[in-house]
DOSELUM-608909 format. One record per residue: residue number from 1; residue in one letter; chain; x, y, z of N, C-alpha, C in turn. Coordinates in Angstrom, 3 decimals. Example, Ala and Ser with C-alpha at 12.3 -4.5 7.8 and 13.67 -1.06 7.14 Angstrom:
# DOSELUM-608909
 seq type mol      n_X      n_Y      n_Z     ca_X     ca_Y     ca_Z      c_X      c_Y      c_Z
   1    A   A   13.190   -5.690    7.800   12.300   -4.500    7.800   13.200   -3.300    7.800
   2    S   A   12.850   -2.250    7.080   13.670   -1.060    7.140   12.900    0.030    7.870
END
This chain:
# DOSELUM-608909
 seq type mol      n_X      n_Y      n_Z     ca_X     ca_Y     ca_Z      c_X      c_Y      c_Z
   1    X   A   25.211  144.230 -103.459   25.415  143.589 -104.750   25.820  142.125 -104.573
   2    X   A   25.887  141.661 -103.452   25.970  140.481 -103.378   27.479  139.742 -102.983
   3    X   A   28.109  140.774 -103.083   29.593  140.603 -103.277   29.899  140.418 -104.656
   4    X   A   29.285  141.128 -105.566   29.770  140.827 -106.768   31.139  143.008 -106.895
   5    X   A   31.424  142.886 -107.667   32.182  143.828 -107.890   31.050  145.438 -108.417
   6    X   A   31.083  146.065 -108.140   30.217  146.984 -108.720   31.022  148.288 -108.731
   7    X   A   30.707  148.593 -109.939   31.526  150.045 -110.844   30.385  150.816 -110.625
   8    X   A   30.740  152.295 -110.475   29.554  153.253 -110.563   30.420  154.287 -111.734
   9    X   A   30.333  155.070 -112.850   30.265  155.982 -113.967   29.552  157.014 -113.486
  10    X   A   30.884  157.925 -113.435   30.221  158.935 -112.672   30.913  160.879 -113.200
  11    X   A   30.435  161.950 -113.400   30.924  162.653 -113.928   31.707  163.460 -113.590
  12    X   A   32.539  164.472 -113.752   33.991  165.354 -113.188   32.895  166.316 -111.828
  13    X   A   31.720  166.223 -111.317   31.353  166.941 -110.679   32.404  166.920 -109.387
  14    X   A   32.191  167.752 -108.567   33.053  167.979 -107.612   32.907  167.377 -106.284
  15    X   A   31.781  167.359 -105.932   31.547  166.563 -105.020   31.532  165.580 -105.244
  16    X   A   31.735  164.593 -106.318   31.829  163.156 -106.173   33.136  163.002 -106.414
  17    X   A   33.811  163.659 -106.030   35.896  163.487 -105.867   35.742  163.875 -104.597
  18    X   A   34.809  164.354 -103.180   35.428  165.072 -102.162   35.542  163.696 -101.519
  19    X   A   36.790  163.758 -100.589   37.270  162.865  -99.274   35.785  161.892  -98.940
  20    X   A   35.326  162.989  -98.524   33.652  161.906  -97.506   33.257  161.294  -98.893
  21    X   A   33.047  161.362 -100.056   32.434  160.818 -100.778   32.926  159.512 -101.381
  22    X   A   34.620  159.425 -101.078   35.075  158.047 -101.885   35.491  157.432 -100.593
  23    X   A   35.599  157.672  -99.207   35.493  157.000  -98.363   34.061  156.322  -98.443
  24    X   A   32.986  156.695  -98.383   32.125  155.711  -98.710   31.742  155.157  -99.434
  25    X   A   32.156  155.304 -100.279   32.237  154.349 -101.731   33.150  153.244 -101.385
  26    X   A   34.183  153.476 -100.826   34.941  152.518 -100.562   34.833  151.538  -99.436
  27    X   A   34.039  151.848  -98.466   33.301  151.664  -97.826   32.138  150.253  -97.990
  28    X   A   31.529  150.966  -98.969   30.650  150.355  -99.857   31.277  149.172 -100.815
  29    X   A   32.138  148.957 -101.200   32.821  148.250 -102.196   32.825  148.387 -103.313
  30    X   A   32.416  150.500 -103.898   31.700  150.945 -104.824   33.105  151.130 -105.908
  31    X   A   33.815  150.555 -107.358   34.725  151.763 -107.400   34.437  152.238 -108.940
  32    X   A   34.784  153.824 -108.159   34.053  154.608 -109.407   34.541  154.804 -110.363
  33    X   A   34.087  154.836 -111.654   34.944  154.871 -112.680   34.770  156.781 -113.334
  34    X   A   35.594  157.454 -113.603   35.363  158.575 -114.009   35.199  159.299 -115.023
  35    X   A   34.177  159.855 -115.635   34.198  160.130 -117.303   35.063  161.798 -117.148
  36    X   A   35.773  161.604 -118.781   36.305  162.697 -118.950   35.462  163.777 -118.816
  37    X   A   36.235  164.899 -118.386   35.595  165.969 -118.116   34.752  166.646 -119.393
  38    X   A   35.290  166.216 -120.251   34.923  167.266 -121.824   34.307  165.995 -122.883
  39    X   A   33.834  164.730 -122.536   33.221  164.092 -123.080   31.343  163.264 -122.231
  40    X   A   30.891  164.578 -122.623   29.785  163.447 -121.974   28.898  162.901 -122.749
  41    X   A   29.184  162.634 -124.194   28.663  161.889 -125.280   28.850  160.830 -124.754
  42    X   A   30.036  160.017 -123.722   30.025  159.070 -123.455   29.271  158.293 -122.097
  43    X   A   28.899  159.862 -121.705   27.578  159.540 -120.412   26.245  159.593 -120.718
  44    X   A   25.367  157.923 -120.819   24.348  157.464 -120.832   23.225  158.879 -120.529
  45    X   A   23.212  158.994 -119.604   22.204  159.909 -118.763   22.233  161.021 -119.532
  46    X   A   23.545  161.738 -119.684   23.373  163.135 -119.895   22.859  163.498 -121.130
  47    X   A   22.815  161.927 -122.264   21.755  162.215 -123.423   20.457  161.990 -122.899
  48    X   A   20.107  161.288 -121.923   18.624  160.768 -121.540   18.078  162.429 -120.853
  49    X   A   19.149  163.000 -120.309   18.777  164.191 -119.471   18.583  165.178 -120.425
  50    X   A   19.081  165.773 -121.692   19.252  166.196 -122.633   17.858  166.112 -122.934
  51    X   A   17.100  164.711 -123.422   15.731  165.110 -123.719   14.649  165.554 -122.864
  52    X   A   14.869  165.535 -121.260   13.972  166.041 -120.597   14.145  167.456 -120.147
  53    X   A   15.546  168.106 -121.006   15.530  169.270 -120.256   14.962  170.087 -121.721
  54    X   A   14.604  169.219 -122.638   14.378  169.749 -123.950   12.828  169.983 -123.808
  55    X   A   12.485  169.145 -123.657   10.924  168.613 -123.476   10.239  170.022 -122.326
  56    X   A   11.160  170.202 -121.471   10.750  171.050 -120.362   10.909  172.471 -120.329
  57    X   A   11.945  172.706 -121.116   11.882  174.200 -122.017   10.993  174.393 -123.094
  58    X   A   10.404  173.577 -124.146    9.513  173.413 -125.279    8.327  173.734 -124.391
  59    X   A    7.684  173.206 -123.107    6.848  173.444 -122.594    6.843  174.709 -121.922
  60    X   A    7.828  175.247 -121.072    7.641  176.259 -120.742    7.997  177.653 -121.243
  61    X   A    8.495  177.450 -122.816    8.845  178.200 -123.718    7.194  178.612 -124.304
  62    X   A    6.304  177.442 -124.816    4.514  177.340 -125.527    4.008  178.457 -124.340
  63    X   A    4.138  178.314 -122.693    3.003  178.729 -121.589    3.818  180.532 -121.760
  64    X   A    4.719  180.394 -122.276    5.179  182.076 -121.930    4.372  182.751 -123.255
  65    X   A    4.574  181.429 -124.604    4.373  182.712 -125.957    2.802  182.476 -126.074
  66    X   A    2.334  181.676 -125.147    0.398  181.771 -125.173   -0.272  182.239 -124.035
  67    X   A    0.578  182.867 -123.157    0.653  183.680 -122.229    0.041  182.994 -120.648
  68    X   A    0.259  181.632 -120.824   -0.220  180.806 -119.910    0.472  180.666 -118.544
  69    X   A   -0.093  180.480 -117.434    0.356  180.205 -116.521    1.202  178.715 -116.424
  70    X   A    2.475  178.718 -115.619    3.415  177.629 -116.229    3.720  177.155 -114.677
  71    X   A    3.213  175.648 -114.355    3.410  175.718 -112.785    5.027  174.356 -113.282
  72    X   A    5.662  174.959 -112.394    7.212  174.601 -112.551    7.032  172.998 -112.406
  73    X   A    6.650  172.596 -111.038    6.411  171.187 -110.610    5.729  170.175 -111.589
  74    X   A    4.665  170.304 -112.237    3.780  169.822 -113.313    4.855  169.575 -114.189
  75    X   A    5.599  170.877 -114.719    6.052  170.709 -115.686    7.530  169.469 -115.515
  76    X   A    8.412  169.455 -114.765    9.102  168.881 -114.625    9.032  166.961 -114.449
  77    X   A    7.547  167.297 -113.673    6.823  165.846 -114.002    6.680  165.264 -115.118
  78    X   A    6.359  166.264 -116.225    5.397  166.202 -117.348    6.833  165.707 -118.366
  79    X   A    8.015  166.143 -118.056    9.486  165.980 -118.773    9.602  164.844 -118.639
  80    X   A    9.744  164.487 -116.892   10.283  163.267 -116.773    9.786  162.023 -117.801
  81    X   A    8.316  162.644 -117.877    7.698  161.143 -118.135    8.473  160.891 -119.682
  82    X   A    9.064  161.808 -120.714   10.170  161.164 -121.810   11.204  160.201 -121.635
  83    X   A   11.368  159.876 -120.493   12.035  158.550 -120.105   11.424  156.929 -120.107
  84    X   A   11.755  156.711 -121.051   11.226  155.714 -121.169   12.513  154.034 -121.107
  85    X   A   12.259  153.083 -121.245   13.378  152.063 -121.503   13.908  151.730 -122.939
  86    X   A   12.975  152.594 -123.375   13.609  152.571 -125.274   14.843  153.736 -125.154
  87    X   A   14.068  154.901 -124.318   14.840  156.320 -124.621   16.227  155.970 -124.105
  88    X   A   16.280  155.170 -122.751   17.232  154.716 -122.172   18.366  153.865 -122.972
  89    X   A   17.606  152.791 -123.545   18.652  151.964 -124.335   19.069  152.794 -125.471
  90    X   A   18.340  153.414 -126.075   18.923  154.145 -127.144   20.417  155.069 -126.838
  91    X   A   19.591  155.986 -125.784   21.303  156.767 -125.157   22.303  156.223 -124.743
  92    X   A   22.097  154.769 -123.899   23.332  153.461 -124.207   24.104  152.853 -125.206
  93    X   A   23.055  152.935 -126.551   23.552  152.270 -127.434   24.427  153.585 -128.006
  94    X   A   23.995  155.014 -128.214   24.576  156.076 -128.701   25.855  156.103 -128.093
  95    X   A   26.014  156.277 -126.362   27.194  156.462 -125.896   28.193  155.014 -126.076
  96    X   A   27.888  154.222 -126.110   28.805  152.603 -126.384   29.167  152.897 -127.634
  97    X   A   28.467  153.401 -128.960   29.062  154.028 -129.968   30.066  155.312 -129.983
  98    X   A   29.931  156.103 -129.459   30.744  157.154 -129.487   31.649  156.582 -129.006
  99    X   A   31.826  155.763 -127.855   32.846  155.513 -127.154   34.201  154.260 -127.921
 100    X   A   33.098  153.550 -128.607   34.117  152.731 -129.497   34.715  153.555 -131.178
 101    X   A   33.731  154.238 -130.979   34.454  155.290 -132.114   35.482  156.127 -131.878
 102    X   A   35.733  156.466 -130.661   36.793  157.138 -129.531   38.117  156.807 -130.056
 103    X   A   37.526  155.132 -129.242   38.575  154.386 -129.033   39.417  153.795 -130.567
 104    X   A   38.646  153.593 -131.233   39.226  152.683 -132.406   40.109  153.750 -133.385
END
């Protein structure tokens, strides 16, 4: 990063609290900032992830009730591609809202 300061937002998972993991972060000059465990309205991703895990059940929900063969890999491709830089800013702008609505 240049030597500039860099924050990483990151969620209550467990392995990103173990020993080896914030030694290298620290390491790195990484420091992490941690979202509450019981709010992930305020994590970007997990609305962006939200629509691809939607998108990817809708699809493999259609191949079961039309009795189609459902190849897992395709499909997960076929999710991803709902990511877009709109979908992205949007779940930014949603969580920067929730979060000042939190706060205020």
């Amino acid at each position: 990063m240049g030597g500039e300061p860099f924050y990483l937002f990151m969620d209550q998972l467990r392995i990103h609290k173990m020993l080896t993991v914030r030694q290298k972060m620290a390491e790195y000059g990484i420091t992490p900032i941690m979202n509450s465990s019981a709010s992930p309205e305020q994590n970007a991703i997990e609305t962006c992830f939200a629509q691809v895990k939607l998108r990817y059940k809708k699809k493999r929900l259609q191949a079961l009730v039309h009795r189609r063969e459902f190849n897992t890999e395709e499909g997960i491709t076929d999710a991803l591609e709902v990511i877009t830089p709109e979908l992205v800013k949007a779940c930014v702008k949603r969580s920067i809202h929730f979060i000042h609505n939190t706060i205020v």
